[in-house]
N, C-alpha and C positions, 0 to 999 in steps of 0.2 A: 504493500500500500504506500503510496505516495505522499512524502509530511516536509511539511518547511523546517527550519530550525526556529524556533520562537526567540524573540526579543526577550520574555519572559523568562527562559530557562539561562536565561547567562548574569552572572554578579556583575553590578555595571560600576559600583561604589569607588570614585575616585580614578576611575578610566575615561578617557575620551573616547567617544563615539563619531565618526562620519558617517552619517545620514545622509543619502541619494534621497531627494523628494521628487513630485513633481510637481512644480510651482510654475507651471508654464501658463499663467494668466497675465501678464501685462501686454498690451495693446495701447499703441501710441502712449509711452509713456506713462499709464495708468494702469489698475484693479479692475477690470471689467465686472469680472463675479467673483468673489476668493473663496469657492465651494472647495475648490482642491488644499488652498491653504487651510481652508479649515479643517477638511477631512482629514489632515495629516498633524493637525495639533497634540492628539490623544497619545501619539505615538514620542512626537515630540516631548512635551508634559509628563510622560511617563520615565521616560531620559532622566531627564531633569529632576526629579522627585527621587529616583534611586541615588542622588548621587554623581552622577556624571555628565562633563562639562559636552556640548556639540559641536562639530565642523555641521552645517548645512551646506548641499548644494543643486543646482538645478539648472537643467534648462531653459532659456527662453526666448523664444521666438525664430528665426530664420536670420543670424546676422556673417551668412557664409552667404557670397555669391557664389553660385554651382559654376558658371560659365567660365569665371578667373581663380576662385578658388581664395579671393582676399575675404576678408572677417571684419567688419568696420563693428568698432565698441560706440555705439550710440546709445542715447538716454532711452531709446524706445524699448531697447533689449535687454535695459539693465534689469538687477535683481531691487535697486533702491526702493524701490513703491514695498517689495516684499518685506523687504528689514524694516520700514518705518509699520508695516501691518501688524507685525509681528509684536513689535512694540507696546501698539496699542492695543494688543491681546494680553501684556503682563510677561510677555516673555525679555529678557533683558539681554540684550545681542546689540551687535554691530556687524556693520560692513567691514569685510577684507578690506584693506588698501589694495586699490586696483594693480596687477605690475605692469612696468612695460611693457608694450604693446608693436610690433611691425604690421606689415599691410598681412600678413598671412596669421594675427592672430598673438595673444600672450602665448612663449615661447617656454618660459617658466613659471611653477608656483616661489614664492618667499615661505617657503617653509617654517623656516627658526622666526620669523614675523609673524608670521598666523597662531602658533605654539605658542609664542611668550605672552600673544594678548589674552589667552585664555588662562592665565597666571592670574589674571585680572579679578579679584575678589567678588567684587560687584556685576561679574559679567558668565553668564551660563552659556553662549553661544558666536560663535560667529560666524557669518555667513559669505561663503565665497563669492567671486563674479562669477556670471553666468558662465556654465562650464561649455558652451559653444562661440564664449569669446576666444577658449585657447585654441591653440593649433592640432594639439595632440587628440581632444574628444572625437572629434568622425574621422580622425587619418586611420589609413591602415598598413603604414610603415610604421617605423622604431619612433615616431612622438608620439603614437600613442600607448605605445610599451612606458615609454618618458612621464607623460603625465597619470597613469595610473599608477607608476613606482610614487610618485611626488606625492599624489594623493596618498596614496597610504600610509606614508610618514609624517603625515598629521594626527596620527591616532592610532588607536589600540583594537577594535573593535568595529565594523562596518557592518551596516546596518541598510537595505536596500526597500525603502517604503516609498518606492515610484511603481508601481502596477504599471500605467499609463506610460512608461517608455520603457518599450521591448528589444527598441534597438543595441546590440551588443556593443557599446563604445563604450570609452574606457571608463569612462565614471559609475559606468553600471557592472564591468567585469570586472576588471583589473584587483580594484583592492577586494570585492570579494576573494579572488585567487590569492593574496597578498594575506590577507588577514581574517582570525576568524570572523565566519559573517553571518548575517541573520536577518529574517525578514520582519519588517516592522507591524505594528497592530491595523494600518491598512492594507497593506499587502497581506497579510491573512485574511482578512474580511473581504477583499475583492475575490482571491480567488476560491473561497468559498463559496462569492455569491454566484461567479461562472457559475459551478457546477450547473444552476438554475435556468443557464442558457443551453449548455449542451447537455443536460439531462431536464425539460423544462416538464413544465404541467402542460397540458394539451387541452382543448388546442392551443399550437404554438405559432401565435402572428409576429413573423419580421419585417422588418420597417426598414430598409436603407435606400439612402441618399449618396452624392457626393462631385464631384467634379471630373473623377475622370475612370471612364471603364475598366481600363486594366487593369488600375490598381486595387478595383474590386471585386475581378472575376474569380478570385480562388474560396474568399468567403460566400459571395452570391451562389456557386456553385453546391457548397458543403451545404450554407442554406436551403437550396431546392430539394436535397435531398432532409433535411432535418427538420425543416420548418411545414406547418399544413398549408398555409398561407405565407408569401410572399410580395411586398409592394416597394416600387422602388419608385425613387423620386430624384430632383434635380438633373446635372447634366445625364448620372447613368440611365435614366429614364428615357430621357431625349435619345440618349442613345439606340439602345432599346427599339423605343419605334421607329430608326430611320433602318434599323434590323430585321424587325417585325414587318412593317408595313410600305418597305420598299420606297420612304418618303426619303427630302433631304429637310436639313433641320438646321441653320445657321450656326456657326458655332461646335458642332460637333465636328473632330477630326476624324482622319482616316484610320487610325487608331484605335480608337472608341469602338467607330462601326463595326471593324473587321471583332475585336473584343468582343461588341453584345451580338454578332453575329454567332458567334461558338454560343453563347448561352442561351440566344434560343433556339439552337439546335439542341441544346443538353435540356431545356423545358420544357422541350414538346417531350419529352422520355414519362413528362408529368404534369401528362394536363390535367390544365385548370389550378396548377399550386399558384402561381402568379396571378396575381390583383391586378388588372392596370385599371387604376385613377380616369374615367373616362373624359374628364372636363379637367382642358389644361390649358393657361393661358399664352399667348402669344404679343411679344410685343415688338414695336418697332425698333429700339432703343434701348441698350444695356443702361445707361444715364440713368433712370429714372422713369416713374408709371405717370406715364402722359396722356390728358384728355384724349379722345381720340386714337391714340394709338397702338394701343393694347386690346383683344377683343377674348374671350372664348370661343374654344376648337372642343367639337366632338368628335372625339379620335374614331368614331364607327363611319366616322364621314371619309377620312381617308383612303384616297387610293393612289397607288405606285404612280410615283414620279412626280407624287406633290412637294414643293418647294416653300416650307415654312421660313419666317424669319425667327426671330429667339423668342424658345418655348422656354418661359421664366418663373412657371408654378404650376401648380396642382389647383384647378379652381375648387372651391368649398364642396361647389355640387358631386361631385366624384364622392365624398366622405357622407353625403346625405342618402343616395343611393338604397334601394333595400337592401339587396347582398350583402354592400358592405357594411353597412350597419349590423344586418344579423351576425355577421363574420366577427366586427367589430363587439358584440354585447354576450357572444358565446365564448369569446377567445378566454384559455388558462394562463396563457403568458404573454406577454409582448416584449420583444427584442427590439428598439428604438437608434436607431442609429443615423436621424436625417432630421435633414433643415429641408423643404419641398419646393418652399423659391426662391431666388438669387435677392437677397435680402439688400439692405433696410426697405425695399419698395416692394416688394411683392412677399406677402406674407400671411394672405388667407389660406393657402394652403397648409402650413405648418398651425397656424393656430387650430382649424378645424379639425387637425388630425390630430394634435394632442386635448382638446378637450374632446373628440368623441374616445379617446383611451379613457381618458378621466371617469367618463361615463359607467363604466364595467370597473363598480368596485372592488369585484371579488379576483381581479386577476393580477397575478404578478407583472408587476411595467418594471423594466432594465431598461431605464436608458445610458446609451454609450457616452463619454464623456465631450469636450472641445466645446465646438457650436454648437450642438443639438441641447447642452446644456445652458449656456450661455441666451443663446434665441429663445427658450423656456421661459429663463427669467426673464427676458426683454419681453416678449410679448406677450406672457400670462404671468407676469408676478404675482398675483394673488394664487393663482392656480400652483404656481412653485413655491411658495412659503406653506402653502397648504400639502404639497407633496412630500415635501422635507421631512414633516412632521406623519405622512401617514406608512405604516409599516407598508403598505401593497407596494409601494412604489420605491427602488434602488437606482444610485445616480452613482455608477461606474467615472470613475476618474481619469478613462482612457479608452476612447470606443474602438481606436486603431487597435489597439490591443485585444481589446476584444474578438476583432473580426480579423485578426492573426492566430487566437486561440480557436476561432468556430472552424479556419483553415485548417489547421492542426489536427482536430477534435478534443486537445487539453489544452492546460497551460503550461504545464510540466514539460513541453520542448523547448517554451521562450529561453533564453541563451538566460538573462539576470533569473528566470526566477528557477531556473536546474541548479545554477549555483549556490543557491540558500537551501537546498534539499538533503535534507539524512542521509 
């Protein structure tokens, strides 16, 4: 049987700990939602209470260009909005001094700097720069052997309570390998509440969304086979029906198509598990939802060789429908992984899909973490304070992950969480 190593079973009294979180909430230099920081407080808290001082660190945001491969440290990436949050939670931390920095990224940590401040009587923590400011986290030559050596001699004890980043870099492997390691009190609870997805109550309704085919077709897939129902939304959607129904669709590439081309061949193996949405918006102009310029499509209206311009939602009527209502108020689980229109301007499709979830109290709702949580709160705050608080409903910290584990069929292959494993 497969068991993490618990935080719980190790003496922490007087040891430092490095903590890998995932604090990937700042967006143009603010807290959009701090669900994740909050979810990782307990674990944090519980540190601190036994006895021993923290290294924090985490990821945030996109500050690598893929194209040149340079790492610019701007205020938008930084971890600062997080250290002053954290603050006024009662936790008493500071920021690392940033190090020098080249166009390719901090090159080292200050080690004997980061250590002597946690000498600091008055001080339980301190919080590293974003660990996708250095050069060594997404390399995969000897910086990032480099920086996970560095990391680990800040401490005694690592500690990996990011669920939400699967990706094997070094902040997530290395000092596990280096030091004994252990998974934190939300990285236990997440991957418990998996189990709920790939072993769910039935029926099981999945929900995804996302911007680009491919990078969906190995969960969509495992999906069709484990899910009873199936509905997909934004660009994979679009995709979809230019798959489906021989259309073209503005915006989708050749990519995409060729992508939801394999799946619906692998769908028709099960018909009728896919939901499509029948009323979907179409509009002139990514910009913004302009008088005039946006209408409603019924996709039954479709025929080969039609030339849409950008299909930007899921109209309400799709989720009114009888089928999907009955589908929607019989469902045992729902798996929630989508945002349904290209937001801030097109957003009735995503509100009417999460209150008709809302609706069916009795069923378990997972939803995957990023935007699908974020868009929740933007556009049903009462409806997400009210969720927080109701058991039916679980807010996963990392949907990527999730829909890395439903490829899988566990979680127990992702690279970070094999290495906290008995």
């Amino acid at each position: 049987m497969n068991e993490l190593k618990k935080i719980q079973n190790v003496e922490l009294k007087g040891k430092t700990v490095l903590i890998r979180v995932d604090h990937n909430v700042v967006k143009k230099g603010r807290i959009i939602d701090p669900y994740r920081i909050d979810a990782s407080l307990p674990t944090i808290s519980y540190i601190i209470e036994q006895g021993a001082k923290l290294v924090l660190m985490s990821h945030i945001g996109r500050p690598k260009d893929k194209k040149t491969g340079k790492i610019e440290l701007a205020d938008n990436t930084s971890a600062a909005p997080i250290v002053e949050y954290l603050k006024a939670k009662g936790v008493r931390i500071e920021a690392a001094v940033i190090p020098a920095a080249g166009e390719y990224g901090i090159e080292h940590l200050d080690v004997q700097k980061i250590t002597s401040s946690l000498n600091n009587a008055d001080l339980d923590a301190v919080y590293l720069p974003n660990t996708r400011w250095f050069k060594g986290e997404e390399a995969k030559d000897e910086n990032k052997e480099i920086f996970g050596k560095e990391l680990s001699m800040l401490a005694d004890i690592f500690v990996n309570d990011a669920f939400g980043s699967w990706q094997p870099h070094a902040s997530t492997i290395i000092p596990a390998q280096l030091l004994p390691a252990y998974a934190g009190l939300l990285m236990q609870k997440e991957v418990e509440h998996l189990d709920a997805v790939l072993n769910p109550r039935r029926p099981f309704v999945a929900i995804v969304a996302g911007s680009k085919f491919d990078t969906k077709i190995e969960p969509l897939s495992a999906l069709l086979q484990s899910a009873d129902h199936l509905i997909l939304g934004g660009v994979i959607y679009n995709a979809y029906l230019c798959a489906r129904y021989g259309v073209q669709i503005e915006g989708v590439s050749e990519q995409d198509r060729q992508s939801a081309q394999k799946f619906v061949q692998l769908a028709e193996k099960y018909p009728g598990k896919v939901i499509e949405p029948r009323f979907i918006i179409e509009s002139d102009s990514l910009e913004g939802r302009f008088e005039g310029k946006f209408r409603t499509l019924d996709i039954s209206t479709l025929t080969k060789g039609d030339k849409l311009n950008y299909i930007l939602d899921v109209a309400k009527a799709s989720f009114q429908e009888k089928r999907v209502q009955q589908i929607f108020s019989g469902a045992g689980t729902f798996f929630i992984n989508a945002v349904m229109g290209l937001t801030p301007h097109f957003t009735e499709g995503t509100i009417a899909l999460d209150k008709q979830i809302a609706a069916n109290q009795e069923a378990v709702k997972l939803f995957g973490g990023g935007d699908t949580l974020q868009e929740f709160n933007t556009l049903l705050p009462e409806f997400y304070q009210q969720a927080l608080l109701d058991n039916s409903y679980y807010f996963f910290t990392g949907g990527g992950t999730i829909l890395k584990a439903i490829s899988e069929g566990s979680a127990w292959g992702l690279e970070p969480v094999k290495a906290l494993m008995l």
